[in-house]
C-alpha positions as CSV (number, residue, x, y, z in Angstrom):
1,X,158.9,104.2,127.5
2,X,159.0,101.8,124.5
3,X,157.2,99.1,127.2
4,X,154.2,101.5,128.0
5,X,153.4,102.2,124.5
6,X,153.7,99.0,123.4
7,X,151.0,98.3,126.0
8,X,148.8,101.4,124.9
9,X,149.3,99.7,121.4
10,X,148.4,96.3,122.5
11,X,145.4,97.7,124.5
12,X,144.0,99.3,121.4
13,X,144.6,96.6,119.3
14,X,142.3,94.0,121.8
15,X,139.5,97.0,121.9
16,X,139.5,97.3,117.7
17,X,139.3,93.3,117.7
18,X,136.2,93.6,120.6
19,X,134.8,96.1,118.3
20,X,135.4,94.3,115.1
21,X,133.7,91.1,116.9
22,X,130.8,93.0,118.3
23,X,130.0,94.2,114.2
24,X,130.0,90.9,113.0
25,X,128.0,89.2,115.5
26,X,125.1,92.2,115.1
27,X,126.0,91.3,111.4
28,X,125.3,87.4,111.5
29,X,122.3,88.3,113.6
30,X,121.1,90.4,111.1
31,X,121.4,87.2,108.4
32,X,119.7,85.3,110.5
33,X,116.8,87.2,110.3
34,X,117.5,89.2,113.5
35,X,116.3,93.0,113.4
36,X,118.7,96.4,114.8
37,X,116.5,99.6,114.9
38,X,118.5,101.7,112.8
39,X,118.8,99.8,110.0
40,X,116.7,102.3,107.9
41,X,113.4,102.0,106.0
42,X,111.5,99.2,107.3
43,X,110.4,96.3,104.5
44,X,106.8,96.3,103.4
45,X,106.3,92.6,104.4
46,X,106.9,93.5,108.6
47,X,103.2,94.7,108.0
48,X,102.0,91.6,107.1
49,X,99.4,90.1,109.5
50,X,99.2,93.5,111.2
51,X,95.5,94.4,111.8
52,X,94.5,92.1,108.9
53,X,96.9,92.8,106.1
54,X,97.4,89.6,104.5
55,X,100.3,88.7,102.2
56,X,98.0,89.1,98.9
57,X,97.5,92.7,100.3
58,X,101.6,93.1,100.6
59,X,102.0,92.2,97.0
60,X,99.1,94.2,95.6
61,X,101.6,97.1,97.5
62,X,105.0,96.0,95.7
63,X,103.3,95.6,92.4
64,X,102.5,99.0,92.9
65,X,105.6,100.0,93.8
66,X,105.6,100.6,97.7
67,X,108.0,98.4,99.2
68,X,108.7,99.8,102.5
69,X,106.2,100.6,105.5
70,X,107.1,104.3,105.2
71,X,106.1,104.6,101.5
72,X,102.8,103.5,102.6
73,X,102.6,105.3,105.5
74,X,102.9,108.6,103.6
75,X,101.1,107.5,100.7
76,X,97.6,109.2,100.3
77,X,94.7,107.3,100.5
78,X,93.4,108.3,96.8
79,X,97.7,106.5,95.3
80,X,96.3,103.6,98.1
81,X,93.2,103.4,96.4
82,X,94.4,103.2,92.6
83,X,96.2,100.1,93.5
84,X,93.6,97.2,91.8
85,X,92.0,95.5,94.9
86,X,92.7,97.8,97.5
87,X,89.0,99.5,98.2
88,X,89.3,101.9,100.7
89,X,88.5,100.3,103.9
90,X,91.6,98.6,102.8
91,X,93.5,101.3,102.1
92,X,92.3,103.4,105.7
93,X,93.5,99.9,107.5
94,X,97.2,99.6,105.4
95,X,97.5,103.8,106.3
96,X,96.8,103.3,110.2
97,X,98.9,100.2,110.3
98,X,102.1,101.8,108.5
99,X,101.7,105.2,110.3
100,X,101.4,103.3,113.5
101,X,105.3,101.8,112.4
102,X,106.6,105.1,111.1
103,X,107.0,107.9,113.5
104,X,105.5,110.8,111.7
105,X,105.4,113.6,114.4
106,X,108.2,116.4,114.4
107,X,111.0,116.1,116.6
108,X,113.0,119.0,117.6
109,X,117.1,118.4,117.8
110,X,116.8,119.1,121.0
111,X,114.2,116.2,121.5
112,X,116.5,114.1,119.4
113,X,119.9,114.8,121.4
């Protein structure tokens, strides 16, 4: 008896160290500049040279405030618009980008599961 448990204890011990190793390597990846999709809110400077958003646009944005692709994706165009030198072609072009980023449709739990 003592034997098999010892083994069941052993076993679980290799799959927490497996487990352990698989964290930190998605970890260092993630340091390194790597990307995991549910990491949460996506940065404000991933839409930078998307459909012409240049990095002078990007921090126009996060002097403003919006610092993640989904602040600007439900921003309206008229907060896009008060930003100083965003006119609104620019400010169309910044929505469609981030909204084409951000899922904004409704998904039912069923959907999701």
């Amino acid at each position: 008896y003592q034997r098999r448990v010892h083994g069941m204890s052993a076993l679980a011990t290799k799959q927490r160290q497996e487990e352990g190793a698989q964290e930190a390597d998605a970890h260092q990846n993630l340091e390194q500049g790597g990307e995991e999709d549910t990491l949460g809110p996506a940065p404000i400077a991933s839409l930078e040279g998307v459909g012409g958003i240049t990095g002078q646009d990007i921090k126009k944005l996060q002097a403003s405030g919006f610092n993640t692709v989904e602040s600007v994706a439900y921003a309206t165009t008229k907060a896009l618009i008060a930003i100083k030198g965003i006119s609104e072609a620019k400010a169309a072009k910044l929505s469609a980008e981030a909204t084409k980023l951000v899922p904004m449709g409704f998904t039912t739990a069923t959907e999701y599961h």
